[in-house]
VOZA-138194 format. One line per 8 residues: for each residue x, y, z of C-alpha. Coordinates in nm, 2 decimals, decimal comma. Example, Ala and Ser with C-alpha at 12.3 -4.5 7.8 and 13.67 -1.06 7.14 Angstrom:
1,23 -0,45 0,78  1,37 -0,11 0,71;
! end
This chain:
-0,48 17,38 28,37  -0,20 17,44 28,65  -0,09 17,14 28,87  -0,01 17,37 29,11  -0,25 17,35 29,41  -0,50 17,66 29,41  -0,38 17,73 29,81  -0,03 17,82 29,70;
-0,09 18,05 29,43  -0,34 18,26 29,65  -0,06 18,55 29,74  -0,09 18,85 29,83  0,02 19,18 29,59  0,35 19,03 29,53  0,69 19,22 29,57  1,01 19,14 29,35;
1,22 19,25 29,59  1,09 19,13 29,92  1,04 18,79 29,74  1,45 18,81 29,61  1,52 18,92 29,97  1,43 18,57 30,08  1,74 18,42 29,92  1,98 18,59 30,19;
2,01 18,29 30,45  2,19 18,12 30,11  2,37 18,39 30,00  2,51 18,51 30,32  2,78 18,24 30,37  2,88 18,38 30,04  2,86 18,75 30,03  3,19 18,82 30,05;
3,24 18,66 29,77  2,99 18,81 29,56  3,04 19,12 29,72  3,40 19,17 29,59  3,20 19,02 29,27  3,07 19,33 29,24  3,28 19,55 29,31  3,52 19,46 29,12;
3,24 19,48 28,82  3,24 19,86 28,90  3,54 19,90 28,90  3,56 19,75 28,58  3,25 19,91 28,37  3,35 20,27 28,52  3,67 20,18 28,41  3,52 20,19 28,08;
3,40 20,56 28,12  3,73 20,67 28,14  3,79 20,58 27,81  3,60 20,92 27,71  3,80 21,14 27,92  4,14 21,03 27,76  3,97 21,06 27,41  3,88 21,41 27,51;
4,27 21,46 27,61  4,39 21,35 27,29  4,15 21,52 27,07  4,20 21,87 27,22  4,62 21,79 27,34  4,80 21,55 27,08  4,55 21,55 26,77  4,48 21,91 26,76;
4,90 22,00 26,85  4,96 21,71 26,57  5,21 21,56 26,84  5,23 21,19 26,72  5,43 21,11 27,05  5,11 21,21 27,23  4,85 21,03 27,04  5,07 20,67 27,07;
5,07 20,78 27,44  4,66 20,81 27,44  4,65 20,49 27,24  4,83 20,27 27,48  4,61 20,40 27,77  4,33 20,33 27,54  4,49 19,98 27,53  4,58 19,94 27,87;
4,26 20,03 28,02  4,06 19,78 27,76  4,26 19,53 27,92  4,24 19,58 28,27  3,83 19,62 28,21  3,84 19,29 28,04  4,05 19,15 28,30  3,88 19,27 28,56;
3,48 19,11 28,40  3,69 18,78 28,38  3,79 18,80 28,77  3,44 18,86 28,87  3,32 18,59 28,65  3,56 18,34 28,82  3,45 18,52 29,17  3,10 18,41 29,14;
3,13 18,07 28,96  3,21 17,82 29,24  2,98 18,02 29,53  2,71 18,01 29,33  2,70 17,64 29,22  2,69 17,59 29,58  2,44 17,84 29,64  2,25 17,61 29,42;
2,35 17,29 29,55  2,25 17,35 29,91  1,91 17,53 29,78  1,85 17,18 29,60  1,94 16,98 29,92  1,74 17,17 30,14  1,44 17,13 29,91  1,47 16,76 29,89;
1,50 16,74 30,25  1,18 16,95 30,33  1,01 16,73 30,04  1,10 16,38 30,24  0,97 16,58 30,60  0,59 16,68 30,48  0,30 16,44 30,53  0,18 16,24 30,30;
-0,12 16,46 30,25  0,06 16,72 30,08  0,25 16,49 29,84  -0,11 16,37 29,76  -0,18 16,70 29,67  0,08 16,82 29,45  0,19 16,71 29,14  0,53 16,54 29,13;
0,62 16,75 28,78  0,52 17,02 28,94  0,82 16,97 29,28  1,06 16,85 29,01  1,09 17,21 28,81  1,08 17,37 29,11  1,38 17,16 29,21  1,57 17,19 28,87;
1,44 17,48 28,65  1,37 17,72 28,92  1,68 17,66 29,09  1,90 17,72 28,75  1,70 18,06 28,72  1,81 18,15 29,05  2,19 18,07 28,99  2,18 18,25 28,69;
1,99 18,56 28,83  2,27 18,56 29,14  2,53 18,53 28,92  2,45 18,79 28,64  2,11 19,01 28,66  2,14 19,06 29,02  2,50 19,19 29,03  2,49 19,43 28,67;
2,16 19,59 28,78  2,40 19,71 29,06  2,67 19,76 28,83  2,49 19,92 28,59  2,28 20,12 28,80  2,62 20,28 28,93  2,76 20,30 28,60  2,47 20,54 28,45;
2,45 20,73 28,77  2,85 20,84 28,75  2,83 20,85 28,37  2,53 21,11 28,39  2,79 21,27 28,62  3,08 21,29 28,41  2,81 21,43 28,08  2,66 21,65 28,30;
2,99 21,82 28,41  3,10 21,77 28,09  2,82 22,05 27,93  2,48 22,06 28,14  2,26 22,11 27,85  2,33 21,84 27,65  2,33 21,64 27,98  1,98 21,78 28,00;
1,89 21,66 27,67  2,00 21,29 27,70  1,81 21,29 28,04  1,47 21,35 27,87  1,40 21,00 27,79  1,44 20,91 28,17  1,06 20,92 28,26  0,87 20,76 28,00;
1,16 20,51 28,04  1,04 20,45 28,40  0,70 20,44 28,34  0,72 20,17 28,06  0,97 19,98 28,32  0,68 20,00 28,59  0,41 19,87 28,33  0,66 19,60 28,22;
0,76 19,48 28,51  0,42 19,39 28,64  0,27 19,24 28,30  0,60 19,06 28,27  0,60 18,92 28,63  0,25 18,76 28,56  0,35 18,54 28,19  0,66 18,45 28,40;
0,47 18,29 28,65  0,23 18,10 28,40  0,52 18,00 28,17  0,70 17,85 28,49  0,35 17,65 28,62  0,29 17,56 28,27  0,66 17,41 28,25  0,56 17,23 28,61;
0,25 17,09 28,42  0,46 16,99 28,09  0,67 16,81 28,34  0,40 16,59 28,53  0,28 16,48 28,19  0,65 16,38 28,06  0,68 16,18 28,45  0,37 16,01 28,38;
0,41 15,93 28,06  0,75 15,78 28,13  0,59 15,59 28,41  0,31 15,47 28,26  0,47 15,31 27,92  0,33 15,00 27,97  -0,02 15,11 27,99  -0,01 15,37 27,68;
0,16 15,11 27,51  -0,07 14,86 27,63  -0,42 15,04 27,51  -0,27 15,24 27,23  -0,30 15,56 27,36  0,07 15,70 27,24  -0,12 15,97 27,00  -0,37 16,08 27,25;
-0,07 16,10 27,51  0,14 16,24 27,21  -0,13 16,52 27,13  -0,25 16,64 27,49  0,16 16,66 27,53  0,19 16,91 27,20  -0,12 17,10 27,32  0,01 17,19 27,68;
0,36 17,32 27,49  0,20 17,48 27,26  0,02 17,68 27,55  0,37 17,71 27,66  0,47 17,86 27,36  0,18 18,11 27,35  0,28 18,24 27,67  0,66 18,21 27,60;
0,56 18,44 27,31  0,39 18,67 27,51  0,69 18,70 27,75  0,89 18,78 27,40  0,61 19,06 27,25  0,68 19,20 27,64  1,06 19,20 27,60  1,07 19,32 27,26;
0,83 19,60 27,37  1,02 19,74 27,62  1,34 19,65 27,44  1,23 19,86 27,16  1,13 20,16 27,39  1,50 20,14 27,63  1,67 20,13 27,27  1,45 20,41 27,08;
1,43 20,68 27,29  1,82 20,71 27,41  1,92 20,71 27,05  1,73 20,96 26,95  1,84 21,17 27,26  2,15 21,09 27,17  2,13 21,22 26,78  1,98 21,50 26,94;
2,28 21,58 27,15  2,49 21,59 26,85  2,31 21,82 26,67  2,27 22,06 26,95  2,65 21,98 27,04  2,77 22,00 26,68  2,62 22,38 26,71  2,79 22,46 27,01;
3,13 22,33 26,89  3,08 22,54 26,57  3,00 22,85 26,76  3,32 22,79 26,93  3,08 22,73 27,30  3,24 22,39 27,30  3,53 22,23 27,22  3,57 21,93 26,98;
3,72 21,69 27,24  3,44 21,81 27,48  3,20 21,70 27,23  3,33 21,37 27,13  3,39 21,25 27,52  3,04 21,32 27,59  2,91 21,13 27,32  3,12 20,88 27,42;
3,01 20,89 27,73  2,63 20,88 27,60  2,75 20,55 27,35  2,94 20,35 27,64  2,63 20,41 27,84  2,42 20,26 27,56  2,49 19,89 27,69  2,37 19,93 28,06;
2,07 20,17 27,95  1,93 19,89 27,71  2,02 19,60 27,92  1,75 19,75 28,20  1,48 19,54 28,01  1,65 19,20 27,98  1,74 19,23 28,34  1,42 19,33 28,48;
1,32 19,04 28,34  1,52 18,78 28,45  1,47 18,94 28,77  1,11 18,88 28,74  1,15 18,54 28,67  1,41 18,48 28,95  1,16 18,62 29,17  0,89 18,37 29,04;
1,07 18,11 29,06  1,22 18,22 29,45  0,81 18,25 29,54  0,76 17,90 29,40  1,02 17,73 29,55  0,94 17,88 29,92  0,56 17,79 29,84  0,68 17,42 29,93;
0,93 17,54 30,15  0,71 17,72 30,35  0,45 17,39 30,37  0,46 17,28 30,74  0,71 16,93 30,79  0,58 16,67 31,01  0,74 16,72 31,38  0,98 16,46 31,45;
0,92 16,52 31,88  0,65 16,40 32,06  0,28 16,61 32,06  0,27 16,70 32,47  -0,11 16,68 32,45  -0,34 16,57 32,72  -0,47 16,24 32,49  -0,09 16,11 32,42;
0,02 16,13 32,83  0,05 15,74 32,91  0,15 15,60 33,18  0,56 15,56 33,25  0,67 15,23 33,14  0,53 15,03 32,81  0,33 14,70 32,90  0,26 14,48 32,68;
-0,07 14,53 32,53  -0,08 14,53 32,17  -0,25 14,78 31,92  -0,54 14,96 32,04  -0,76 15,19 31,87  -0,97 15,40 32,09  -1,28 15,59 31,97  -1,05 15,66 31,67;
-1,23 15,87 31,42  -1,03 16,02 31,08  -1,13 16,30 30,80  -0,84 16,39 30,52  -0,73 16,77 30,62  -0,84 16,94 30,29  -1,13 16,78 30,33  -1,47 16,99 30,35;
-1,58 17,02 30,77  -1,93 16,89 30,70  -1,81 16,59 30,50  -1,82 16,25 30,68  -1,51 16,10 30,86  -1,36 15,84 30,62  -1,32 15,64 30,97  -1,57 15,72 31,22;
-1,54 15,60 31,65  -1,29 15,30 31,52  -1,24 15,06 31,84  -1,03 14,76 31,79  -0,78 14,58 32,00  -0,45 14,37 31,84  -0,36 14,16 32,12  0,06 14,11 32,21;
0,16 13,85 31,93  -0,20 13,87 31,78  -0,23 13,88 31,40  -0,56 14,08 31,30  -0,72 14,03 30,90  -0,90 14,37 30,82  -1,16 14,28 30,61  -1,41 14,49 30,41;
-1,53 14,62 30,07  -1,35 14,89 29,84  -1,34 15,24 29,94  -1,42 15,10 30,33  -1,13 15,30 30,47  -0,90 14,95 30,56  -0,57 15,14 30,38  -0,65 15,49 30,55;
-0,67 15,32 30,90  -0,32 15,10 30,86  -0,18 15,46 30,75  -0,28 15,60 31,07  -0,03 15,35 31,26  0,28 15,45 31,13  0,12 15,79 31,15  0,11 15,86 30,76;
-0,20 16,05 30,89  -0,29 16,17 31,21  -0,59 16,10 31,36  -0,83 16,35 31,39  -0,98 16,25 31,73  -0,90 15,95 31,98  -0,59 15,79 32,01  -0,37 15,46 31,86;
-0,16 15,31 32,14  0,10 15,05 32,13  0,18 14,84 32,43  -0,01 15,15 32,55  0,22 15,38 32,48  0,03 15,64 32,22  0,21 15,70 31,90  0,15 16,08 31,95;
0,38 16,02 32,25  0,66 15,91 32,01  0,92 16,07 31,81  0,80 15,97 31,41  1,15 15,78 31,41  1,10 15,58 31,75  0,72 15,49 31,59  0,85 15,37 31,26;
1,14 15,20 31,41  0,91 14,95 31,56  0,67 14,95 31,32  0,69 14,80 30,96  0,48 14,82 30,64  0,42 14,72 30,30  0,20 14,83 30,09  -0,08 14,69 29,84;
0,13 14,89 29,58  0,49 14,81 29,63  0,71 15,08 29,54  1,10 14,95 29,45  1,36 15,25 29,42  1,66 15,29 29,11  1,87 15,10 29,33  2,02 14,70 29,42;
1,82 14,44 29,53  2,00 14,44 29,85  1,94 14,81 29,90  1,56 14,82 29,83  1,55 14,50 30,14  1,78 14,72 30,36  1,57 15,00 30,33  1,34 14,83 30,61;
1,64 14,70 30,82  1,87 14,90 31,10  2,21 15,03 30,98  2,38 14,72 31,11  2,22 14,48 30,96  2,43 14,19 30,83  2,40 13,95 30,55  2,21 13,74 30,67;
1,93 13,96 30,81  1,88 13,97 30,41  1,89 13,61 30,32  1,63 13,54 30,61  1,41 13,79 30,45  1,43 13,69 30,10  1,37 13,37 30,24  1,05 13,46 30,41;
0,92 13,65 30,13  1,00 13,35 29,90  1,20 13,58 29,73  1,48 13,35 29,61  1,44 13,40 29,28  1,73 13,74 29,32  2,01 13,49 29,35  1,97 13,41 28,97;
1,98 13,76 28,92  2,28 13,87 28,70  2,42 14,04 28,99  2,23 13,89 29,29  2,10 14,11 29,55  2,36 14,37 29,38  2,16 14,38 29,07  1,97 14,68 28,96;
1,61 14,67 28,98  1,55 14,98 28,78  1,32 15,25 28,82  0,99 15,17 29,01  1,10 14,80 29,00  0,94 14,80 28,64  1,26 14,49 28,53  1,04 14,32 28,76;
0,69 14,12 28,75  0,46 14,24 28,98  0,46 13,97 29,21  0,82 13,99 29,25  0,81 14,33 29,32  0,58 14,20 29,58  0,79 14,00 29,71  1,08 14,17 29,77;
0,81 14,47 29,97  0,74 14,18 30,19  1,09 14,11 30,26  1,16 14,50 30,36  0,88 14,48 30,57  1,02 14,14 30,75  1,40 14,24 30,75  1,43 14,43 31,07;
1,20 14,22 31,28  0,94 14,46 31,38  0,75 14,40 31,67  0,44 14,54 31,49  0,38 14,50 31,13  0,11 14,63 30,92  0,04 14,45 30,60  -0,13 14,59 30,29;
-0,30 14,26 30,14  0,05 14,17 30,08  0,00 13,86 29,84  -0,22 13,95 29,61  0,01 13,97 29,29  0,16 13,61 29,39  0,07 13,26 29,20  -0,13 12,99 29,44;
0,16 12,80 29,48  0,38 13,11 29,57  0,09 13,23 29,78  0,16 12,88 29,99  0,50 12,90 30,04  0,52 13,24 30,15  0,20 13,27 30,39  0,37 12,93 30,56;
0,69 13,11 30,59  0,53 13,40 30,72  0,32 13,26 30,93  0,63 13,18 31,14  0,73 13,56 31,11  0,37 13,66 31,24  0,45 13,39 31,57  0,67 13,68 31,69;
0,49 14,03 31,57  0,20 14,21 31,67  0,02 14,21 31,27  -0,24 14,42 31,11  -0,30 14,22 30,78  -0,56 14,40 30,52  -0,68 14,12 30,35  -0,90 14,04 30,05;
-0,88 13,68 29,96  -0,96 13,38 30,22  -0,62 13,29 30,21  -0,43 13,53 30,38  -0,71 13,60 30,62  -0,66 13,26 30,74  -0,33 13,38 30,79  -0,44 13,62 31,16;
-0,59 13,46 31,46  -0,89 13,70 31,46  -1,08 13,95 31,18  -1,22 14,27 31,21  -1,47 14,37 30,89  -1,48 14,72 30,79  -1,79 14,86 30,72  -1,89 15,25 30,59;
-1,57 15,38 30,83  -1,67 15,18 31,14  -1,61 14,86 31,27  -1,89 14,63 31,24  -1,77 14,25 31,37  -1,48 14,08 31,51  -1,45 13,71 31,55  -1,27 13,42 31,35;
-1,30 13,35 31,02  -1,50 13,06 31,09  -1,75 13,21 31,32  -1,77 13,59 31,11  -1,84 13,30 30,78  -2,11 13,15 31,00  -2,29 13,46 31,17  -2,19 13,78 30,94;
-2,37 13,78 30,60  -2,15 14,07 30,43  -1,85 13,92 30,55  -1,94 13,58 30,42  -2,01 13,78 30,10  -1,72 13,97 30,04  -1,56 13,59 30,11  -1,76 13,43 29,86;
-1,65 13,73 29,60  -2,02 13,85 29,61  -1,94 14,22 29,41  -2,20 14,41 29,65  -2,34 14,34 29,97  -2,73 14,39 30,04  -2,86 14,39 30,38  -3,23 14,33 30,24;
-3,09 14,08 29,92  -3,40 14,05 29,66  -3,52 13,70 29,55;
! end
């Protein structure tokens, strides 16, 4: 089953061309290039069809006077005009090279860009194997189609049309004969063209799909290791290729189809052109020379005539592969300017007044309408320097509603302010420069120490903003690293144990001194002892910070100055830990590491 979401393969009656014709904005800083790219391949394959012409010379002058003189004469322009068509191929080919690549390049940039500008909730949606072909297979097929099928359907387009020309001036009738294949040629080409289209576009999903489960499987070594599953993993892997080979096979029954059909029928109008021609130079109608340029004309033509089906389909892949990759391009980007909407005008001027969420109610967008809100009329205010524990069972919604500050998600109605300034009334870059986060699951990037911590920090941070960090987060332990802060923490931070990956998420968070912070139960991977030192190191953080601090264990709700439980998408109490303990039974359940809260608890 494709990993592609259903939405963006709903299109309408696609179009090869118009889909093609989407690549201009990236080929038009080139198109001189590839222009003269093709012209010069014109020039070079009808180039070719004079070869003919001076055969015809030689057979009806020099060989037919026996002038020796003459026939070295025909040779050497036989030689000479090899050349210059061989020349002339490699010129093109050294045209195109470097353009292209950069074609390519900026195709690839642009995608990753877009990819880093959606919302979350399309990431969520799609399946990373699925944006990674799009970002590496597709994008060779393109290259490869701008530098090759789309320039010799040109050239050979013009090369047929001027050889029918030159056979057809040559003797009409047997230009009438080699014409007859032209219309079953057409309509095969039609009937190819759309069968072909639709295995291209499964074969390229399926190698999306093929992909994810390679990503995932690298990814998730430890647990297929862990549980034994490497044969399971190993066999669902050889069963999606082998539907990739089905319909890879079916793309080659296709080819060799119409392959067989473009080859077929030219050949035998070409064996009937020498019969009829052999009859005409017998009765003395034609000449011998005549003959043997036009069915040299009809052999030279051979190449472009049969090459129709390979290139139609590479075409039709390109032309998958350009409707895939604008299918995320076309995906709407989060707005980095303000929403100019009647809930996010504030007054001029931020006060200090915390976080406040008013009347704040949230449903996922590809979420059914009648569904219920994951967070439903959320009001909750994080005094100026306040830390806040959000408290409340799994699924509650506590990770969905410290999303919504940083705007991960929008909110579907209401309004979050800070210092009451709403965040709808802020660029996305002004928001998240004053707000930081880390997550429950903390994510560390192929990259240094050092540059994972920086990641949270401005561009001028120094030194020591990292040491102070590290040293919050108790993350000391990077100094007897190989490298230090310099050394490579791998990909996903897997060199690492959990709770120092932990760790070093806490010091990102920390490292540019927010002056709002939202904390995704931050310590739960972390030893007691570790636990200690870091909640009394950032305790002294939180003294200068505005926190939100999801929180599961006792511990690091003791950490915030007040508690808010989360019950069913709503906010049920708010107090101390000490007074919610006393006067909140779910509360002083999910404390107590109860696994379910009853309202009416059976004896």
């Amino acid at each position: 089953m494709s990993t592609t979401p259903a939405a963006a393969r709903e299109t309408v009656p696609r179009s090869a061309v118009r889909a093609l014709l989407r690549l201009w904005p990236y080929v038009r800083p080139v198109r001189v290039r590839l222009f003269t790219a093709a012209g010069v391949a014109i020039v070079a394959s009808c180039m070719g069809l004079v070869i003919p012409l001076v055969l015809k010379w030689m057979v009806d002058g020099p060989v037919a006077d026996r002038d020796p003189a003459g026939v070295w004469l025909g040779a050497l322009w036989l030689l000479l005009l090899g050349l210059t068509e061989a020349l002339l191929f490699g010129f093109r080919r050294w045209l195109v090279a470097r353009p292209l690549s950069h074609v390519e390049a900026e195709m690839r940039a642009d995608l990753y860009r877009h990819l880093q500008r959606l919302p979350v909730a399309f990431h969520d949606r799609w399946a990373s194997g699925q944006l990674l072909s799009r970002a590496t297979t597709d994008l060779m097929l393109l290259r490869m189609f701008l530098a090759f099928p789309l320039t010799f359907l040109l050239v050979n387009g013009v090369t047929i049309l001027v050889g029918v020309i030159i056979m057809l001036a040559q003797d009409w009738t047997l230009g009438l004969v080699i014409l007859g294949p032209v219309v079953p040629v057409i309509v095969m080409c039609v009937v190819f063209e759309k069968r072909y289209a639709d295995a291209a576009r499964l074969a390229q999903d399926q190698v999306g799909d093929l992909t994810t489960v390679v990503e995932e499987g690298v990814l998730g070594i430890r647990i297929i290791k862990g549980f034994g599953r490497h044969r399971s993993q190993a066999r669902a892997f050889r069963e999606l290729s082998a539907t990739l080979r089905g319909t890879e096979l079916r793309k080659a029954r296709l080819l060799a189809t119409i392959w067989a059909v473009i080859v077929t029928l030219p050949e035998v109008a070409i064996g009937a052109a020498l019969v009829v021609g052999a009859v005409q130079v017998a009765d003395g109608e034609l000449s011998a020379g005549t003959l043997v340029a036009f069915l040299s004309t009809a052999l030279a033509l051979r190449w472009p005539v049969e090459s129709i089906g390979f290139l139609l389909a590479m075409s039709q892949e390109a032309a998958t592969a350009t409707e895939r990759y604008f299918e995320v391009m076309d995906e709407r980007p989060e707005s980095d300017r303000p929403l100019d909407t009647p809930a996010a005008k504030t007054p001029a001027g931020p006060r200090p007044d915390g976080i406040r969420f008013e009347n704040v109610r949230f449903r996922y967008p590809d979420a059914p309408p009648d569904s219920p809100p994951v967070l439903d009329g959320i009001d909750l205010h994080i005094r100026p320097g306040e830390s806040l524990a959000l408290v409340g069972a799994t699924g509650s919604g506590k990770t969905t509603l410290t999303a919504l500050v940083p705007r991960l998600h929008e909110v579907t109605e209401g309004r979050i302010t800070l210092d009451g300034i709403d965040i709808r009334a802020m660029s996305r870059a002004e928001l998240r420069a004053q707000v930081a986060v880390a997550f429950e699951e903390p994510t560390l990037f192929s990259a240094s120490v050092g540059e994972n911590v920086l990641m949270g920090a401005a561009a001028d941070a120094s030194p020591a903003d990292l040491d102070r960090a590290l040293a919050v987060a108790q993350a000391d332990f990077v100094h007897a690293l190989p490298q230090g802060t310099a050394t490579q923490v791998g990909e996903q931070g897997h060199s690492l144990s959990g709770g120092q990956r932990q760790r070093l998420a806490l010091a990102r968070a920390v490292v540019g001194r927010p002056r709002f912070l939202v904390l995704d139960d931050p310590l739960s991977a972390l030893d007691v002892h570790t636990e200690a030192a870091v909640e009394a190191a950032l305790r002294r953080v939180l003294a200068d910070t505005t926190a939100l601090i999801v929180a599961h264990r006792p511990s690091t709700v003791l950490l915030a100055d007040r508690v808010a439980l989360l019950s069913g998408g709503r906010i049920t109490a708010v107090g101390t830990h000490h007074e919610l303990l006393r006067g909140n039974a779910e509360y002083a359940h999910l404390m107590s590491g109860a696994e379910e809260y009853r309202e009416d608890p059976t004896p």
